[in-house]
PyMOL CGO cylinders between C-alpha atoms (Angstrom):
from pymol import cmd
from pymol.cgo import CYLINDER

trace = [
    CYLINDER, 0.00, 0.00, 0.00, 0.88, 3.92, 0.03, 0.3, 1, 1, 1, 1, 1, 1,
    CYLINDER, 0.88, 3.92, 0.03, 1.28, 6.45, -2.59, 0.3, 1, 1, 1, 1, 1, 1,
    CYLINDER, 1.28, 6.45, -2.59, 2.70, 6.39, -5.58, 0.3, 1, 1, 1, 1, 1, 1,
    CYLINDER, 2.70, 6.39, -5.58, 4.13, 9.97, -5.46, 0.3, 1, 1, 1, 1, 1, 1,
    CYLINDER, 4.13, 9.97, -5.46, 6.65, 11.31, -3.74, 0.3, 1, 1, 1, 1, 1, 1,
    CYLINDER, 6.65, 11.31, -3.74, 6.59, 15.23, -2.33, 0.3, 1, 1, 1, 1, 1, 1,
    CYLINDER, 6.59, 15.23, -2.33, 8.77, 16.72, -4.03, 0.3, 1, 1, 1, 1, 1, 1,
    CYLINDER, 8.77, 16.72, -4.03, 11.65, 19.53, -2.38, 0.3, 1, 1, 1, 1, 1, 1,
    CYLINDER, 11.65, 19.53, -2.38, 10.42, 22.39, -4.54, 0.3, 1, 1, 1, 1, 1, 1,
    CYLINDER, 10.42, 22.39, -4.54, 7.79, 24.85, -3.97, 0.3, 1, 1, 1, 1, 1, 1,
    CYLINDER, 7.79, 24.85, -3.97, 4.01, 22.94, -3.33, 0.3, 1, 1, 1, 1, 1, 1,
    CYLINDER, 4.01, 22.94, -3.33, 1.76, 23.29, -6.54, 0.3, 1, 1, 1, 1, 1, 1,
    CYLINDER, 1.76, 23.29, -6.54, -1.46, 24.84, -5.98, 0.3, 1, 1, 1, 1, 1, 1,
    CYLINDER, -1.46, 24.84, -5.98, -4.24, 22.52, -7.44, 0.3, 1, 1, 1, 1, 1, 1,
    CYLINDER, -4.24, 22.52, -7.44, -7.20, 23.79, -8.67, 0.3, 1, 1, 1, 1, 1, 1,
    CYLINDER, -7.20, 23.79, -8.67, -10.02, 21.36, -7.96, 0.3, 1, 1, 1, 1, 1, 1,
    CYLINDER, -10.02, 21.36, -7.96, -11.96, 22.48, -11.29, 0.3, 1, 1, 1, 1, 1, 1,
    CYLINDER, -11.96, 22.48, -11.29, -9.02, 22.04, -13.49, 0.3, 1, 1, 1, 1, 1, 1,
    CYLINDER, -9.02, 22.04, -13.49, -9.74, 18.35, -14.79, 0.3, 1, 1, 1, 1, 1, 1,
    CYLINDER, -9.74, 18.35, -14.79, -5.61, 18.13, -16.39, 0.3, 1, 1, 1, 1, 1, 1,
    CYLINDER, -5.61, 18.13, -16.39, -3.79, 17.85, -12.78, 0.3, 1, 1, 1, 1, 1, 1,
    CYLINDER, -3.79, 17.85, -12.78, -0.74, 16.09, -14.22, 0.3, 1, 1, 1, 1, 1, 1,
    CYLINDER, -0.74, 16.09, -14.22, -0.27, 12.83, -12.51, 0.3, 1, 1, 1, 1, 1, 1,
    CYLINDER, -0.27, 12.83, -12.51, 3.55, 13.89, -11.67, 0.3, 1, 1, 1, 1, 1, 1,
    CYLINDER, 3.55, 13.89, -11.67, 2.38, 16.96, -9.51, 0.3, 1, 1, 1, 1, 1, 1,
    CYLINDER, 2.38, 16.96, -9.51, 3.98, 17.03, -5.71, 0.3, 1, 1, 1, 1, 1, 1,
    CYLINDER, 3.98, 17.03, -5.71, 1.04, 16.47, -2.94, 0.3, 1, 1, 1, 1, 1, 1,
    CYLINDER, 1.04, 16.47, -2.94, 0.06, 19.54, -0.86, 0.3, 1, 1, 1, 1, 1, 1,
    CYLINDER, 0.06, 19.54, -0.86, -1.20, 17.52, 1.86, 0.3, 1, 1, 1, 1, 1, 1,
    CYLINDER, -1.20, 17.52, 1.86, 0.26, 16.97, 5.13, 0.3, 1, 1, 1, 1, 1, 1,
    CYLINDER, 0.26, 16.97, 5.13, -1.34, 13.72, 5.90, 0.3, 1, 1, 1, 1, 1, 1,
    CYLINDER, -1.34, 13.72, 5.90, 0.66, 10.75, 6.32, 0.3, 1, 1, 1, 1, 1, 1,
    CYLINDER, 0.66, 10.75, 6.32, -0.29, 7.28, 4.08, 0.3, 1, 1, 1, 1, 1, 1,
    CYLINDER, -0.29, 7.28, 4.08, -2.44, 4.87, 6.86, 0.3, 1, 1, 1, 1, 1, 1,
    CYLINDER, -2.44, 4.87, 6.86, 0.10, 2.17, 7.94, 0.3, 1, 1, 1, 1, 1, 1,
    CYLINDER, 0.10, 2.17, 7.94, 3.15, 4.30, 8.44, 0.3, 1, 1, 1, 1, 1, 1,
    CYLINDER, 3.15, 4.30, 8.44, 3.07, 3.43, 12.04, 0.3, 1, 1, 1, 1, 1, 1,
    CYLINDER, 3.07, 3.43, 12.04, 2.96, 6.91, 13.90, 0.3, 1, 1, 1, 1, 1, 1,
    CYLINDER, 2.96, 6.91, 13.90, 0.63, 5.52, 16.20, 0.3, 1, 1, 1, 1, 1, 1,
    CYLINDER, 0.63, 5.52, 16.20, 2.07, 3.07, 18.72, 0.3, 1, 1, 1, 1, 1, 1,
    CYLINDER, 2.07, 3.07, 18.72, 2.22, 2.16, 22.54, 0.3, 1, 1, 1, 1, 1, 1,
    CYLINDER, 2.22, 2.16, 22.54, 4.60, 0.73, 25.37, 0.3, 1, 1, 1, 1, 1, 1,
    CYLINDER, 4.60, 0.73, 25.37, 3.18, -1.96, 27.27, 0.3, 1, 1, 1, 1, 1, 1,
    CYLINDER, 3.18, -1.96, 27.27, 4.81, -2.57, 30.75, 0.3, 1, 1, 1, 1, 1, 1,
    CYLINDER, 4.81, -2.57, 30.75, 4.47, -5.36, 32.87, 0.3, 1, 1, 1, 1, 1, 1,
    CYLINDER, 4.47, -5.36, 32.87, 3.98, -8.23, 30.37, 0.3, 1, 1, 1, 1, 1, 1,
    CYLINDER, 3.98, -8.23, 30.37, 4.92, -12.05, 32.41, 0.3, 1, 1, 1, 1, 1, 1,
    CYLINDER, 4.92, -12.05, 32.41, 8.44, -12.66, 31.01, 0.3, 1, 1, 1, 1, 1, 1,
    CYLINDER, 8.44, -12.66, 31.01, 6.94, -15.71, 29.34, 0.3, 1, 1, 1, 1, 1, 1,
    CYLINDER, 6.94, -15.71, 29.34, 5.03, -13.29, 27.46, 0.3, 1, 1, 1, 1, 1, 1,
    CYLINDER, 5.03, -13.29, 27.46, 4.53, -13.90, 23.12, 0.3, 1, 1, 1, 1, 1, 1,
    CYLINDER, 4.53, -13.90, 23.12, 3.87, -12.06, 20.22, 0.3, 1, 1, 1, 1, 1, 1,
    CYLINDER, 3.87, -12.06, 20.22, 0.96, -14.34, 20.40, 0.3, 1, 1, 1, 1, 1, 1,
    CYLINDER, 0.96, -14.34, 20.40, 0.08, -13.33, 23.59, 0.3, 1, 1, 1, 1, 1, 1,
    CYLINDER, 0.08, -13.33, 23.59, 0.30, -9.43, 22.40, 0.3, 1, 1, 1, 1, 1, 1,
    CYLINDER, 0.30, -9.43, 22.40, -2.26, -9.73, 19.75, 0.3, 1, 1, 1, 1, 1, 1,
    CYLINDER, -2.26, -9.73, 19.75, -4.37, -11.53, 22.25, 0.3, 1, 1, 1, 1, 1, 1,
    CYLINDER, -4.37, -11.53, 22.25, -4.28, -8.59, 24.50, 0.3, 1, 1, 1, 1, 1, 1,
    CYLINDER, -4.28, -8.59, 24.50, -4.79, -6.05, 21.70, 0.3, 1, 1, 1, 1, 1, 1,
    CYLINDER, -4.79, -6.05, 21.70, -7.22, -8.04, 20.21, 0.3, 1, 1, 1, 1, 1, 1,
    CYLINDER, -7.22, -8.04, 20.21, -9.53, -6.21, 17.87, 0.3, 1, 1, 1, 1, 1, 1,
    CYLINDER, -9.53, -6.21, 17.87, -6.29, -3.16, 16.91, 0.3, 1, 1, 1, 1, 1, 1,
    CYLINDER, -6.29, -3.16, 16.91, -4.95, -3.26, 13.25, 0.3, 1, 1, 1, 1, 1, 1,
    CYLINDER, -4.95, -3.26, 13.25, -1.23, -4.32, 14.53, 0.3, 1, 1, 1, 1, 1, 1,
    CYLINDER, -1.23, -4.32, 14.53, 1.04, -3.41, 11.78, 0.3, 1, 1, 1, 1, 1, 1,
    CYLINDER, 1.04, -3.41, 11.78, 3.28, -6.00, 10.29, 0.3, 1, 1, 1, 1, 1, 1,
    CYLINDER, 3.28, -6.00, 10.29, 6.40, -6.93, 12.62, 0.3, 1, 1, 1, 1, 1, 1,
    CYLINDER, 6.40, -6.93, 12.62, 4.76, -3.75, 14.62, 0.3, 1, 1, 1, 1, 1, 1,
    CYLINDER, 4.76, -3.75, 14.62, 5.68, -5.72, 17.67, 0.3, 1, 1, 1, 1, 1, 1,
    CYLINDER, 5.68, -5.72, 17.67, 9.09, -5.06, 19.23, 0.3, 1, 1, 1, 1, 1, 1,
    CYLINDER, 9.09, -5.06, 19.23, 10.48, -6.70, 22.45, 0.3, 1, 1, 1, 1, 1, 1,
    CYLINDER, 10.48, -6.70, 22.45, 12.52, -4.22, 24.57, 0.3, 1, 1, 1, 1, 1, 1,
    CYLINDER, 12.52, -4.22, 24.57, 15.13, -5.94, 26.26, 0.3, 1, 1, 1, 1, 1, 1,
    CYLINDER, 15.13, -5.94, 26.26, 16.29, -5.06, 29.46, 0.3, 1, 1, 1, 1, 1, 1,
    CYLINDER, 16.29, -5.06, 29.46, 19.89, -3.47, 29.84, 0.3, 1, 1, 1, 1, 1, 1,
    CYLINDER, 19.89, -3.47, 29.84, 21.51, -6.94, 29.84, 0.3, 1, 1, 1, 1, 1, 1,
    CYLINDER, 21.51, -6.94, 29.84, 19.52, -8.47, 26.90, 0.3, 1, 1, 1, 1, 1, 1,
    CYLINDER, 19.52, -8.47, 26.90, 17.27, -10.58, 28.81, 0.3, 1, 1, 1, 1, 1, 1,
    CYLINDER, 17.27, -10.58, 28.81, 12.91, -9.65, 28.33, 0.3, 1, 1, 1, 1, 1, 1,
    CYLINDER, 12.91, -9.65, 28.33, 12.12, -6.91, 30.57, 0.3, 1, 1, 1, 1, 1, 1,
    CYLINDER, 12.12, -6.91, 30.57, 8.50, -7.28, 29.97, 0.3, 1, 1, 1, 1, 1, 1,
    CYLINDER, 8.50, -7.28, 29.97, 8.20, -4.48, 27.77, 0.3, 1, 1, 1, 1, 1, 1,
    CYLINDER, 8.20, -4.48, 27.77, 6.83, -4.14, 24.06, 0.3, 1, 1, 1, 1, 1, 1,
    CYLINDER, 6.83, -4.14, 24.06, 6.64, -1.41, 21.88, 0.3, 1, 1, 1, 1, 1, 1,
    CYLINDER, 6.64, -1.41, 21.88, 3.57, -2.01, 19.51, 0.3, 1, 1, 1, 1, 1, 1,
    CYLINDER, 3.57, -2.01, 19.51, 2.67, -0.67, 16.06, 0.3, 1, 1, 1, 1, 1, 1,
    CYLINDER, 2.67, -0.67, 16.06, -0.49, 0.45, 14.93, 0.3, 1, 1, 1, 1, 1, 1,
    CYLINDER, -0.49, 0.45, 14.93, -2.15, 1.54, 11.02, 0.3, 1, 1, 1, 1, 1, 1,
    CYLINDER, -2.15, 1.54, 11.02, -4.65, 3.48, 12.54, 0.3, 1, 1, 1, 1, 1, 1,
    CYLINDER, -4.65, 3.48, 12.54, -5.34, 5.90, 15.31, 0.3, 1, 1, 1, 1, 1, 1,
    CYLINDER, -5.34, 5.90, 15.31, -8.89, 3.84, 16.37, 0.3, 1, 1, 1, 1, 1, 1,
    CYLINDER, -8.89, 3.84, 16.37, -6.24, 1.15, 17.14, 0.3, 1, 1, 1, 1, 1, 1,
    CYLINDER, -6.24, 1.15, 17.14, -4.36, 3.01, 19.26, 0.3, 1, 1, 1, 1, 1, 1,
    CYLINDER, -4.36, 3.01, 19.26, -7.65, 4.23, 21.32, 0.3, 1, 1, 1, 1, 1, 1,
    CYLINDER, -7.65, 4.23, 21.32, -8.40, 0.60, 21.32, 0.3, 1, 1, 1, 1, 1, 1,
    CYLINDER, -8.40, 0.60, 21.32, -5.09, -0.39, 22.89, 0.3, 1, 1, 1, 1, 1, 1,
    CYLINDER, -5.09, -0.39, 22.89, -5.20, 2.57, 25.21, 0.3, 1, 1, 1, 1, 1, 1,
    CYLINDER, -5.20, 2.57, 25.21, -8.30, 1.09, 26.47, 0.3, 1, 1, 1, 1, 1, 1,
    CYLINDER, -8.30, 1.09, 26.47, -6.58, -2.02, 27.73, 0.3, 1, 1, 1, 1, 1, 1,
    CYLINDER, -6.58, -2.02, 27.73, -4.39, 0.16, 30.09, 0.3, 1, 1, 1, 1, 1, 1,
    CYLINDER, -4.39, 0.16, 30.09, -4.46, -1.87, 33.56, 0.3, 1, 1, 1, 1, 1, 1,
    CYLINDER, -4.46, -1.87, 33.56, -5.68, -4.73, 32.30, 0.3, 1, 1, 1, 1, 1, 1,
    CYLINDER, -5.68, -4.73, 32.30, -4.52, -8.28, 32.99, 0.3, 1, 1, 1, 1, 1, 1,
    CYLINDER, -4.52, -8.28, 32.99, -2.49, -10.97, 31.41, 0.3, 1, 1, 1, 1, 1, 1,
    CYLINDER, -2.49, -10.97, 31.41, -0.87, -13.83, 32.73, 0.3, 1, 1, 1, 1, 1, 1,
    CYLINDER, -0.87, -13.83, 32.73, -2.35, -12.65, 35.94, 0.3, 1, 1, 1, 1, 1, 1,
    CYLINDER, -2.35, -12.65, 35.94, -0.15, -9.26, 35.93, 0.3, 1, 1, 1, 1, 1, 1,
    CYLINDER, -0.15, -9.26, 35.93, -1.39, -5.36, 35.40, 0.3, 1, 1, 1, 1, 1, 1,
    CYLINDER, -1.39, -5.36, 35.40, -0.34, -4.48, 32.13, 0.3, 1, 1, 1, 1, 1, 1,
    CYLINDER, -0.34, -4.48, 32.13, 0.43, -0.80, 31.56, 0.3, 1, 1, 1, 1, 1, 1,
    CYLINDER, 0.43, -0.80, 31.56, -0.51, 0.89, 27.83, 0.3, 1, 1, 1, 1, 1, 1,
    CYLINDER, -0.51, 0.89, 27.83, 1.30, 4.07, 27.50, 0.3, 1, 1, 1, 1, 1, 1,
    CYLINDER, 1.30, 4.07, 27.50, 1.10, 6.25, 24.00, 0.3, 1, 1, 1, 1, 1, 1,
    CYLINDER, 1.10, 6.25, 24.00, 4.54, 6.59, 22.15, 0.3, 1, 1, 1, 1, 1, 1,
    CYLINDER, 4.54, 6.59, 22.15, 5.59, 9.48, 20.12, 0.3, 1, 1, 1, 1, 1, 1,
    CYLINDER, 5.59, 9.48, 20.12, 7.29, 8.33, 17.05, 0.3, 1, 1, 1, 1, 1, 1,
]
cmd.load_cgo(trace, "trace")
């Protein structure tokens, strides 16, 4: 998925909505990202160290995970710390996932916690 174009470095175009000959190569004047680019994502804290990806999506079930969205943050020596970054395509996902904040899994709190990206 995504856009074909790319925005190009020079001054935006102004497009005229009644002019029916926008050439196809003109540079987008929109600020809005393509869906899927994965600005929206969370921390969860407190996952059980025997924790999955599995078990992730089963917690978040029902949010538009991106592909390999989920990333396992190891703790300082390498080892699972119980903390995953997830990656969303859409902003309902993330209010979806922010919903789940203090929920339980493996019979632990989890924490959800937005992430600027």
């Amino acid at each position: 998925g995504g856009f074909g174009g790319q925005v190009g470095s020079a001054s935006p175009a102004v497009v005229v909505a009644s002019s029916p000959s926008v050439p196809s190569g003109a540079p987008s004047t929109g600020a809005a990202q393509p869906a899927g680019t994965g600005k929206f994502a969370v921390r969860l804290i407190g996952l059980p160290l025997t924790a999955t990806e599995s078990d992730v999506r089963q917690f978040l079930v029902g949010c538009d995970v991106l592909p390999g969205g989920i990333t396992v943050e190891p703790d300082t020596s390498g080892k699972t710390s119980g903390r995953v970054m997830v990656k969303f395509a859409s902003e309902q996902s993330l209010k979806i996932a922010l919903s789940r904040d203090r929920q339980i899994m493996g019979g632990r709190f989890i924490e959800v916690f937005r992430v600027s990206l």
